[in-house]
N, C-alpha and C positions, 0 to 999 in steps of 0.2 A: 516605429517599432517599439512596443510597450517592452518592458523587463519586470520579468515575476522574482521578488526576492524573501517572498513570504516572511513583510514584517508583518507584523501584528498590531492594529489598531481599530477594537471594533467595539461597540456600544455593547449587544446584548450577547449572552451566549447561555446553556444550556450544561446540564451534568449528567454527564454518562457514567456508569460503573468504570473505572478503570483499567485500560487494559496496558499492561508492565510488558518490555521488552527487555530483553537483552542484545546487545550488539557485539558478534565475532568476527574480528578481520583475517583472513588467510591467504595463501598464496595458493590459487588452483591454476593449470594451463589453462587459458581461455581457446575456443574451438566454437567456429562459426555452427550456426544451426543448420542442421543436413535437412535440405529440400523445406524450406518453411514456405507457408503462407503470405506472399505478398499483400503488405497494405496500402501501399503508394503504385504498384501496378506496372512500374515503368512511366509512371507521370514525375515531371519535375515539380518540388513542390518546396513550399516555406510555410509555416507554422499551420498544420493540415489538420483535419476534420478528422477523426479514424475513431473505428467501434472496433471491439477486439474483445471477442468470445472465448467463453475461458473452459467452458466444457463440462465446467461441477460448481457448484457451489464453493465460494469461499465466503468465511466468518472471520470478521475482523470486527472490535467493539460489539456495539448492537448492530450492526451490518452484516444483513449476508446477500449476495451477491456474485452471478453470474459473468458479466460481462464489462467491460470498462473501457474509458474515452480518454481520446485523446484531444481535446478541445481547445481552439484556437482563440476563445476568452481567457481561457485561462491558463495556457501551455504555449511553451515557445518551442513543443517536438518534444520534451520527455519525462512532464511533468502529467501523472494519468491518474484519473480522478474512477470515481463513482459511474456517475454521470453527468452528461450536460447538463441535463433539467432540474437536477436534484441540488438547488441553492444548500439545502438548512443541513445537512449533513450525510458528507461525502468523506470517507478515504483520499488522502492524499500521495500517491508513490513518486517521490522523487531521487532518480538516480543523478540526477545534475540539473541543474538551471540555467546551462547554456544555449544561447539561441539556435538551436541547430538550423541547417539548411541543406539541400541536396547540393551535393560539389558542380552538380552540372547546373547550376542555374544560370548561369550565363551564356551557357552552348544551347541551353535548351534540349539537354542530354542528359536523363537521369544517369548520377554513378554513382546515386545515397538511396539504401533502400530499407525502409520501417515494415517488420514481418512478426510472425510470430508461430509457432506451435507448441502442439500439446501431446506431451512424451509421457507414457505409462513408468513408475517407480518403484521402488519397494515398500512402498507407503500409500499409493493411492497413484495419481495424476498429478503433472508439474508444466506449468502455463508458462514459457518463454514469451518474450517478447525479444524483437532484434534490432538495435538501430548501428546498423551495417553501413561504416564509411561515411558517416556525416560527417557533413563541414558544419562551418558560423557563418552568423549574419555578417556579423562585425568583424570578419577577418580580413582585412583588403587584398593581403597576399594570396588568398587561396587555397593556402598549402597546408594549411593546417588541417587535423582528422580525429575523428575520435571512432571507438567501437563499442558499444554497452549490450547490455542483456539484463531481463527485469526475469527474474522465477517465481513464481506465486506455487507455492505446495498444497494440494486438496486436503489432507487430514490432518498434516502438520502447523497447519495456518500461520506455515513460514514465509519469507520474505526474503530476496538474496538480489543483490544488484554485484554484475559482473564485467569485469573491465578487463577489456582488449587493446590492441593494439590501438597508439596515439600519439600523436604528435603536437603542441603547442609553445612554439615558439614565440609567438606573436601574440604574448602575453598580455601587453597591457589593455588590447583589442576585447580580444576573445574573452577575458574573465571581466570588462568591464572597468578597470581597473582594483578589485576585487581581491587580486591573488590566487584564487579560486573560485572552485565552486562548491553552490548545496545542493548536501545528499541528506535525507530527510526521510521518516515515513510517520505519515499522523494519521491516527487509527479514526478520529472524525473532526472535518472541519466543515466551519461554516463559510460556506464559498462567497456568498450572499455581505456577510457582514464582515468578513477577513476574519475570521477568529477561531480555536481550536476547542472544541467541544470535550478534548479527552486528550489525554496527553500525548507530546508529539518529541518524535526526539531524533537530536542533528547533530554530526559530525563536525566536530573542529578538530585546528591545530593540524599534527601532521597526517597525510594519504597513509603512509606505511602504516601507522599507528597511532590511530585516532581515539581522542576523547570524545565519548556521548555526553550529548550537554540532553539535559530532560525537561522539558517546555512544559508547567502543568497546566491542563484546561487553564483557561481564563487570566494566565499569566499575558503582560504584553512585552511588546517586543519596542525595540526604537533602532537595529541594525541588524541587516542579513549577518546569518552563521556561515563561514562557508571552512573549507580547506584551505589547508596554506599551498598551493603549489598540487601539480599536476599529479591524477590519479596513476600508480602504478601501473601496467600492462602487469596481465593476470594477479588483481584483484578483487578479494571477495568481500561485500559486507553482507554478513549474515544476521537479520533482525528477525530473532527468534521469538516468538510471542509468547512469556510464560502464565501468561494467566488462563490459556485454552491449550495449555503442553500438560498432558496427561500423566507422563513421568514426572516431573515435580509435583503432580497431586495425589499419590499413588491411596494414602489415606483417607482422598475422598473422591475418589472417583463413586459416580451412581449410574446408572442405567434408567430410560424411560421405556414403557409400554403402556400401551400397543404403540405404534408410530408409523404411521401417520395415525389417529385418533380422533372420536368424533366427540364423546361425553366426558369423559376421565381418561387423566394418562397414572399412571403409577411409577412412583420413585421406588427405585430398589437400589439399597444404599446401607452398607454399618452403622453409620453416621445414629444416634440417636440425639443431638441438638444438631439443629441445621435449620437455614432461611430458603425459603426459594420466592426467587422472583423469574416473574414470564413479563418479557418487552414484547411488543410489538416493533415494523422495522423501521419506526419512526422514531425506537428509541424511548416511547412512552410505556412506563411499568402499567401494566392491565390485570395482576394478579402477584399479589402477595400471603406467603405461607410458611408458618412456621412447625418443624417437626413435624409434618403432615403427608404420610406416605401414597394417600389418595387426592388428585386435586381435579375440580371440576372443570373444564373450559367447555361448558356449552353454552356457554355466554358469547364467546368469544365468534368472533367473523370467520369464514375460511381463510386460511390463507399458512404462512411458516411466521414462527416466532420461538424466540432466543429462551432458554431456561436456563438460570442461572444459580447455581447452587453456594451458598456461605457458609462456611464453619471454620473458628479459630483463627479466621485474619485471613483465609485462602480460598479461592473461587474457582468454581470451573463452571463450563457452560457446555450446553448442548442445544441443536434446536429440534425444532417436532414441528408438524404439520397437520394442523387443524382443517378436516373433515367438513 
């Protein structure tokens, strides 16, 4: 049984524009998700295969992105990527790096069940993900249980990992000998080469009240971050993205039209010094422009790509769909 502890040791990597979080820890009641989606079925299962639709678009880095995996290369059950295929640069969400497993693997009785839905907000659409009553690999007693919840927000391109009810006593087992575990979220890694294409940032020290430690691109690692000791029941960490939070940029928010767009999009914006750059979702810059409130993309392939606006050290982005 491999164990993911996302050190960092990799040859080449790549620079993305920065994307800054902020991390808030709270206490909210945790409350199971009313009638979700099954994705284990009632199969008993240990480190599972699962695709998980998200229902809108979400932008994280130069990524935007539908739908997300749960991949048994590279997750032990709650470590959820991009996608499988996508080696060179993938979103990483981790709410723990515990080996999860269904409680019933031994009866050949599912009683752990991995789910998910998508709940309308006052902001747009919010992607639950469930992982309801898992056990560990490595627990021999059994008895131990965890309850998680992943929330991805459609306009707020927020992030929120939520903890239920758990139990771990059988400590030295379950975290490995570790103390803990990592909670994590890195806006793009290279799965391919182990390494963080953009800044990625982990929780230490104590569950109630945690320090972010902030991992920058191409920094390496030589030991897992983890928690000292077992996560709260009803806690939140809230990993706010401030570099696509529209509030902190009130100064430079712009607007594009038309959009979707076939020859030119148009910036409408105060701003009179300002950069823009257009990625492709590979990440690669395909248009660069300064102070220029007309830009051409008929050059450009169909498809969605990222527009990225700079002025005075502060960035926002938007994206558009090329015609």
């Amino acid at each position: 049984m491999k164990k993911l502890y996302i050190c960092v040791f990799f040859l080449t990597f790549k620079f993305f524009a920065q994307t800054d979080f902020e991390v808030i820890t709270r206490s909210e009641t945790y409350e199971d998700l009313d009638n979700p989606i099954s994705l284990t079925n009632g199969q008993v299962w240990d480190d599972p295969d699962l695709v998980i639709p998200l229902g809108f678009d979400f932008v994280l880095s130069t990524n935007v992105f539908n739908t997300l995996y749960i991949d048994s290369e590279f997750s032990l059950g709650a470590e959820v990527t991009l996608s499988s295929n996508d080696f060179d640069n993938s979103p990483i969400f981790v709410p723990t790096t515990l080996d999860y497993i269904d409680r019933g693997f031994s009866t050949n009785v599912s009683e752990s069940e991995i789910s998910y839905k998508s709940e309308n907000g006052p902001d747009g659409k919010i992607l639950k993900i469930q992982w309801k009553n898992v056990g560990f690999f490595d627990d021999e007693t059994g008895e131990d249980f965890m309850n998680v919840q992943m929330w991805l927000y459609e306009n707020l391109n927020k992030i929120e990992y939520h903890y239920g009810p758990v139990q771990i006593n059988n400590v030295e087992e379950v975290y490995d000998s570790l103390g803990g575990t990592t909670v994590a979220v890195a806006s793009s890694y290279d799965l391919l080469n182990d390494g963080f294409l953009d800044n990625a940032y982990f929780l230490t020290e104590l569950p109630e009240d945690p320090t972010v430690l902030t991992i920058l691109a191409g920094q390496f690692l030589d030991e897992p971050y983890v928690l000292s000791g077992t996560i709260p029941e009803n806690t939140v960490y809230e990993f706010r993205n401030t570099t696509l939070d529209i509030s902190n940029f009130t100064d430079l928010y712009f607007d594009l039209y038309p959009n979707p767009a076939t020859d030119i999009i148009n910036v409408k914006t105060e701003l009179s010094k300002f950069e823009i750059e257009i990625f492709n979702l590979l990440g690669q810059t395909v248009i660069k422009s300064s102070n220029h409130k007309e830009i051409n993309i008929s050059n450009l392939t169909e498809g969605a790509y990222l527009v990225r606006i700079n002025s005075n050290n502060k960035t926002f982005t938007k994206k558009i769909i090329k015609n």
